[in-house]
C-alpha positions in Angstrom: 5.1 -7.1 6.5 4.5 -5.5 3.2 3.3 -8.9 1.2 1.4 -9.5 4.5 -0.9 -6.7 3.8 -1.3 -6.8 0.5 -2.0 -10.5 0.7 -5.0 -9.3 3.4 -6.1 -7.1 0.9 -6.2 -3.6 2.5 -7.4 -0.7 0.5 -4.7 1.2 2.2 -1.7 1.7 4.1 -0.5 4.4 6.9 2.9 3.9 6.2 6.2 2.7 8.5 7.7 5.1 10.4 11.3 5.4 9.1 12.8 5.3 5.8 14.5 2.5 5.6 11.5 0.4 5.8 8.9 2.8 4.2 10.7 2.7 0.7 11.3 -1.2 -0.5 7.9 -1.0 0.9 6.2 1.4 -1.2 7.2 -0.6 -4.7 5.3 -3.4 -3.0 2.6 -1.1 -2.3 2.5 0.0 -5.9 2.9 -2.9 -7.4 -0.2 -3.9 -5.7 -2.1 -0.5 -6.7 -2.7 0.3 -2.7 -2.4 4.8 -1.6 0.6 4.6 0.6 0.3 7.8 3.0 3.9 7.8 5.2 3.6 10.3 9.0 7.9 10.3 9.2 9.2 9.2 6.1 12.3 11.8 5.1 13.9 9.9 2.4 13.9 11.9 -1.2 14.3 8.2 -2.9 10.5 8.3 -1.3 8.2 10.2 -3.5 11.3 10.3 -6.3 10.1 7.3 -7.4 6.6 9.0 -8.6 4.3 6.2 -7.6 0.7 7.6 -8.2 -0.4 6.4 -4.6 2.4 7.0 -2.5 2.4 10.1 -0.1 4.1 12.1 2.6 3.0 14.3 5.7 6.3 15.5 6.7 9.2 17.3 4.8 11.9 15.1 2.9 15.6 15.0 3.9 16.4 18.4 1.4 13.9 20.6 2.9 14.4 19.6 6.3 18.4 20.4 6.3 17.6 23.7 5.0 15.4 24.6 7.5 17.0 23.3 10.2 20.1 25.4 8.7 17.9 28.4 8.8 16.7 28.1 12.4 20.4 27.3 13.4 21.7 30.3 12.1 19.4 32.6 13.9 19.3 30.8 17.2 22.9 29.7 17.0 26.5 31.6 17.5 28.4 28.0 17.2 30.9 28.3 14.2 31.0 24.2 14.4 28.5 22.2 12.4 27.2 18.4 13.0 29.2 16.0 11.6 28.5 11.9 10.1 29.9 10.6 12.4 28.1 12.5 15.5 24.8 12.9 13.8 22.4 9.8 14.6 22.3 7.8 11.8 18.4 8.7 11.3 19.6 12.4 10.5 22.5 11.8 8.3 20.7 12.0 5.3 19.7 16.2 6.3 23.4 17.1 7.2 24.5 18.1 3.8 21.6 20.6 3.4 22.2 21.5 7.0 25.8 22.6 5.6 23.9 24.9 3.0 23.7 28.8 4.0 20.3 29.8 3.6 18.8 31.9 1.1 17.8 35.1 3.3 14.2 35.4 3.2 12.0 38.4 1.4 
């Protein structure tokens, strides 16, 4: 789909909707010289790749497990944490930064 648009020659792209698409994508994208603007991608690989054009709305997969760690801990008296294997796979990527404790906040 990526080659289809560039070959259409769009001045831009809104970006796929998960990860796993939005990243081999964005080389394409760059390669191309098109602004790459992603509403749900979470992956770090995303914007680690410092592409001039490519951007993101939401947080990546770091920031998210930390504050989904921090909103755990004050809504949550559970001692058990997620786990790989009963995490869907879309969240995976957060649970080690959901493991973190987090930094108590000034």
């Amino acid at each position: 789909m990526a080659r289809k648009l560039v070959d259409a020659k769009v001045n831009g792209i809104v970006s796929q909707l998960n990860s796993g698409t939005s990243v081999p994508a964005s080389r394409i994208y760059h390669n191309a010289s098109l602004v790459q603007v992603s509403p749900a991608t979470t992956a770090t690989q995303f914007t680690k790749q410092k592409f001039p054009g490519v951007f993101r709305v939401v947080a990546n997969d770091a920031r998210l497990g930390g504050m989904l760690a921090s909103t755990r801990s004050r809504r949550s008296r559970s001692r058990t944490m997620p786990s790989s294997t009963t995490a869907p796979p879309t969240d995976r990527a957060s649970l080690p930064n959901l493991r973190k404790r987090p930094r108590a906040r000034a």
